[in-house]
N, C-alpha and C positions, 0 to 999 in steps of 0.2 A: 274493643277496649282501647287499643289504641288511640281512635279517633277522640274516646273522653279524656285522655291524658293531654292528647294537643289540645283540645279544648280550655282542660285548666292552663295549663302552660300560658297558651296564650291570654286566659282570663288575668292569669299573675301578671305580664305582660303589660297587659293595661293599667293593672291596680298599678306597679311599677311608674308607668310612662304619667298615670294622674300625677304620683307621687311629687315625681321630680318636677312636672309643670310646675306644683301649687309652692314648689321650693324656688319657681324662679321667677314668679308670679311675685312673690313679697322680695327678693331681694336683686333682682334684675343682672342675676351672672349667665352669661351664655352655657357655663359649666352643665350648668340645671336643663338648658333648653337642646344640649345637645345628649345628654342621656335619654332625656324624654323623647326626642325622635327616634335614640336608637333602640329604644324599646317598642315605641309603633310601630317600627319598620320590621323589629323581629317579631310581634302580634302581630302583623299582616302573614311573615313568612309561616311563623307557626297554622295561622287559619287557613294558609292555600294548603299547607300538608294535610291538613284534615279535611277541606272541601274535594281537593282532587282526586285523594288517596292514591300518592303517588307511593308505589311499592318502593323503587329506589329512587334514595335521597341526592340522587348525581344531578340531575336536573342543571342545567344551566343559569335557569333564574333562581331557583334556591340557592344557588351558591352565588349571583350576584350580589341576591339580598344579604344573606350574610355577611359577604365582603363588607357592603354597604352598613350593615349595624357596627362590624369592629369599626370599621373606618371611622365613625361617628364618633365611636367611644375613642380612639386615639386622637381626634383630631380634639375631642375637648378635652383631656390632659394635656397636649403640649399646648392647647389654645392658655391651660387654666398657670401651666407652669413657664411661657414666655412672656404675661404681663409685668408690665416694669408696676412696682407698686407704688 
């Protein structure tokens, strides 16, 4: 059961990371292109938890990755809130 929950998750994930592509696709803000990585990168994390069926979530590269999605998501807020307009 588990394993179909990360499955969707990760499927949301995707639908998510299309989402914001096709939003940065027509208006060319990096805003758009750094969400959409950081939702690849949490659909990769999510699909390793279901391929490897890792019991516990301590894992060192699970927590890279993670670091690695907030990090995404912070650095395109201050990227979106230090342009001069």
């Amino acid at each position: 059961m588990i394993t179909f929950i990360l499955g969707a998750i990760a499927m949301a994930d995707l639908i998510a990371a299309l989402f914001f592509l096709r939003f940065w696709k027509k208006t060319r803000d990096r805003f758009f292109l750094f969400f959409s990585a950081a939702f690849m990168v949490d659909m990769a994390n999510r699909a390793l938890l279901a391929f490897l069926q890792v019991q516990v979530e301590n894992e060192p590269l699970l927590y890279l990755m993670r670091l690695v999605t907030f990090g995404l998501i912070l650095i395109a807020i201050l990227d979106k809130n230090s342009r001069k307009k």
